[in-house]
C-alpha positions, 0 to 999 in steps of 0.5 A: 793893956794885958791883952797888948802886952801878952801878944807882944810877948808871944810875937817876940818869942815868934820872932825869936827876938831878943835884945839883941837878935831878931831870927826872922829879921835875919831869915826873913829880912836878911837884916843881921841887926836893926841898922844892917843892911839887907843881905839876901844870902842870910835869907832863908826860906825854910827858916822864915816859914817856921818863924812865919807860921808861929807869927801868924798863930799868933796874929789870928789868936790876937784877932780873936782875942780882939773880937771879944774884948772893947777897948778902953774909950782912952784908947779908942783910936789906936784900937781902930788902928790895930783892928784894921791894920791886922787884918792885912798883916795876917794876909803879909804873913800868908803871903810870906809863907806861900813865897817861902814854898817857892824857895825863892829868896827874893820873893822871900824878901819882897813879902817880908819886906811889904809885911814890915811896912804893913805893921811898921809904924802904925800898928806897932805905933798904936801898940806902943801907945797902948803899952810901952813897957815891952821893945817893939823892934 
């Protein structure tokens, strides 16, 4: 549980998310709040690669802690979840990051947009499971 609840703690301050902000849903997602709609003038390529790359450090450090730690039985099924869910979050994260080079803001919004359905809900659904003690928003 430690290990679920420190990476947590370490994509959130990737994100920039607080209770009530989330930088890279604002520079990546163009999403002011949880509940506004997407506006493409608030992404931002340049911003969205910095939270990108902090995301993705943080993705690969999880998944080498992953490698050498068992799941407890009880959670068995959402470790399986997590485990072959990350992979394909780490290539969403990379390919954010390449469409951030490009400046595009659209190809920006188009490679956040399949890495939020990557993560959301299953991998973030195992997560809360295994830890429900910090906000997965």
């Amino acid at each position: 549980m430690a290990l679920i609840h420190d990476y947590w703690i370490q994509l959130r301050a990737a994100d920039e998310a607080t209770a009530t902000s989330n930088v890279v849903a604002l520079v990546c997602l163009g999403n002011r709040s949880r509940t506004s709609p997407t506006d493409i003038a608030n992404v931002d390529p340049v911003r969205c690669s910095e939270r990108a790359n902090a995301i993705l450090a943080v993705h690969v450090r999880f998944q080498s802690d992953l490698e050498q730690t068992p799941a407890p039985p009880r959670f068995a099924a959402d470790d399986q979840t997590i485990r072959s869910t990350l992979p394909a979050g780490i290539a969403a994260v990379k390919a954010i990051i390449a469409a951030c080079v490009t400046g595009n803001k659209d190809a920006v919004l188009a490679s956040s947009q399949a890495y939020a359905a990557v993560m959301i809900p299953t991998f973030t659904d195992a997560l809360d499971h295994i830890d429900p003690s910090v906000v997965h928003d």
